[in-house]
C-alpha positions, -999 to 999 in steps of 0.1 A, spaced: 0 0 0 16 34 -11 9 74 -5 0 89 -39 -4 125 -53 -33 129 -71 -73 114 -63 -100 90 -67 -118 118 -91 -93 135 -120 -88 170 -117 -77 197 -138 -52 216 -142 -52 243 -112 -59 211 -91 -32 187 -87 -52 162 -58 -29 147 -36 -47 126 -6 -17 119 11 -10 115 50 -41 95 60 -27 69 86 -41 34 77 -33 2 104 -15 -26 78 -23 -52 106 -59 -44 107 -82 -70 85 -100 -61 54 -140 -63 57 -148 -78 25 -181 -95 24 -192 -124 51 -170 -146 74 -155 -177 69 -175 -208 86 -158 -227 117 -137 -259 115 -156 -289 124 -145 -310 154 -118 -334 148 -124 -373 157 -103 -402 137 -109 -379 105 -122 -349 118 -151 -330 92 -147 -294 86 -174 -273 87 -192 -254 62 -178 -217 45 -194 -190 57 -211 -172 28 -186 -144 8 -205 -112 9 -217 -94 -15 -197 -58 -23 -225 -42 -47 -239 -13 -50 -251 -11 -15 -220 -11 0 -212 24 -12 -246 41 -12 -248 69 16 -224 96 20 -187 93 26 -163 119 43 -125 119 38 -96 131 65 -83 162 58 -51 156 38 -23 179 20 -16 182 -15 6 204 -35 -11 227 -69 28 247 -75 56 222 -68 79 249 -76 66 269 -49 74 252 -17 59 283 7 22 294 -9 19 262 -38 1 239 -12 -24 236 7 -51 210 23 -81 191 9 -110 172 18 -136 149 0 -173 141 2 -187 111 -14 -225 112 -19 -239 79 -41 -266 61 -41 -268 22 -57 -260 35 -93 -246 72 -88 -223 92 -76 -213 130 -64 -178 134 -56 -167 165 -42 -131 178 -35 -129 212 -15 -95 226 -16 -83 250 19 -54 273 20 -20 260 33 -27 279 65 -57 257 70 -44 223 82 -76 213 97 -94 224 61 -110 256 74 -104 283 48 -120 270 15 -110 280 -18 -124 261 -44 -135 228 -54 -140 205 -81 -175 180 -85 -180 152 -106 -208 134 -114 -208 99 -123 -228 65 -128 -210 35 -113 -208 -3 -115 -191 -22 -87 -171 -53 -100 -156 -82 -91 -130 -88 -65 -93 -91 -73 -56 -96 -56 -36 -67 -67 3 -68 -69 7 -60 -33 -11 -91 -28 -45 -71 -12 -80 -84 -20 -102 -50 -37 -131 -43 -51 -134 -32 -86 -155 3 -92 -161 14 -127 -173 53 -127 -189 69 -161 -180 102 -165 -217 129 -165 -199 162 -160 -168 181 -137 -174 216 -124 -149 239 -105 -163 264 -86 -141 293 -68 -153 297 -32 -129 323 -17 -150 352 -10 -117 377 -11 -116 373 -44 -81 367 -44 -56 335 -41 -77 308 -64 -98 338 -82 -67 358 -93 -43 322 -97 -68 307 -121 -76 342 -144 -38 353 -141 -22 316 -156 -54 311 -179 -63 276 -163 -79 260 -188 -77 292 -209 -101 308 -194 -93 345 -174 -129 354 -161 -127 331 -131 -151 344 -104 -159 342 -73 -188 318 -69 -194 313 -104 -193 273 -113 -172 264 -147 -179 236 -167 -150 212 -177 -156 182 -185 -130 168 -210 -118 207 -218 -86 202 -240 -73 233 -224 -69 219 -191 -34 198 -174 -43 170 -167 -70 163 -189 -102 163 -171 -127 133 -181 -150 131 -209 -187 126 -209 -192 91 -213 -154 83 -202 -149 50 -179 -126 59 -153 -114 20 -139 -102 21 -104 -108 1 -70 -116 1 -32 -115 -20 -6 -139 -21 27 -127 -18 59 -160 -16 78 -193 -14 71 -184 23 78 -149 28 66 -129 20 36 -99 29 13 -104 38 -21 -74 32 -46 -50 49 -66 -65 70 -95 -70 69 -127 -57 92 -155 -61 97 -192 -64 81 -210 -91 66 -189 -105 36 -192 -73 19 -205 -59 -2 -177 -72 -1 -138 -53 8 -111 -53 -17 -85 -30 -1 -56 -46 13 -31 -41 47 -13 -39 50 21 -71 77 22 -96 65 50 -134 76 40 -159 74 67 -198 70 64 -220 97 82 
């Protein structure tokens, strides 16, 4: 299991998500589905007893809404004083779709007080099968069709994300405003490339709880190509 630098949700180009710094217990055992049946008694052969059904991770498991930690992540890596800040994300789905939204704080906000902007997407989803990754962890597959992404700025100064995003042109657009949401959904303009409509992004998760779980690393254009199968180290929690 690794730290990683961008999210569960692509992001554009003002936006480079990082969840990092989200503590995770490696010893603690993945909830995935039911629990394994008990061993029979043992006589001169001794009969084992029956498996306990698997689970199912569908749709359900998901549905509700999900709150991440607040974690760093870095927009200006060659600005080690003001290109940073902290992050936080809300998951809202029901059993076939999904609301994502990252709110991005100011760098003096570690406890993601002092919002500046944020980013929504809106998806459909599928939940798949489960599979071993590489790091030899049992997740869930998630496939999420792209419906649209929206930034919106939400410093009321007018300053910081306002003035960054007009002055560098992110995603060649200047007339960034307060409180005034901008559509871009697969926008050429933007770095990274924001999803298309219609776009699979493939990624997974893996349950913790019936409360908690840990989503995996993201996916990036192009999407839909290959899933990632590592998972992050980002704990979301149901409310």
């Amino acid at each position: 299991m690794k730290f990683f630098t961008s999210f569960f949700v692509i992001v554009m180009a003002v936006c480079m998500i990082g969840m990092v710094g989200c503590t995770y217990d490696d010893e603690s055992t993945p909830w995935i589905g039911g629990e394994t049946g008990s061993t029979g008694s043992s006589g001169d052969t001794g009969t084992t007893g029956d498996t306990g059904d698997t689970g199912d991770t569908g749709a359900a498991d998901l549905a509700g809404t999900w709150v991440s930690a607040c974690f760093p992540y870095v927009w200006d890596a060659t600005d080690p004083d003001e290109g940073h800040g902290t992050a936080k994300t809300v998951l809202e789905a029901t059993a076939t779709d999904m609301t994502n939204t990252i709110t991005f704080y100011w760098n003096g906000s570690p406890d993601c007080e002092y919002a500046l902007w944020e980013v929504v997407t809106e998806a459909t989803y599928v939940i798949g099968d489960d599979i071993t990754n590489a790091s030899d962890e049992t997740v869930t597959e998630i496939d999420r069709t792209i419906i649209s992404q929206e930034e919106t700025i939400l410093d009321p100064s007018g300053g910081t994300a306002t003035g960054f995003n007009s002055g560098s042109g992110t995603c060649q657009m200047t007339d960034w405003a307060f409180d005034v949401t901008k559509e871009i959904t697969g926008d050429s303009d933007c770095v990274p490339l924001p999803p298309s409509v219609g776009d699979v992004v493939k990624e997974v998760f893996q349950m913790q709880s019936d409360t908690t779980f840990l989503y995996g690393e993201p996916d990036a254009a192009p999407y839909g190509d290959a899933r990632e199968e590592e998972l992050t180290e980002l704990l979301f929690t149901k409310q």
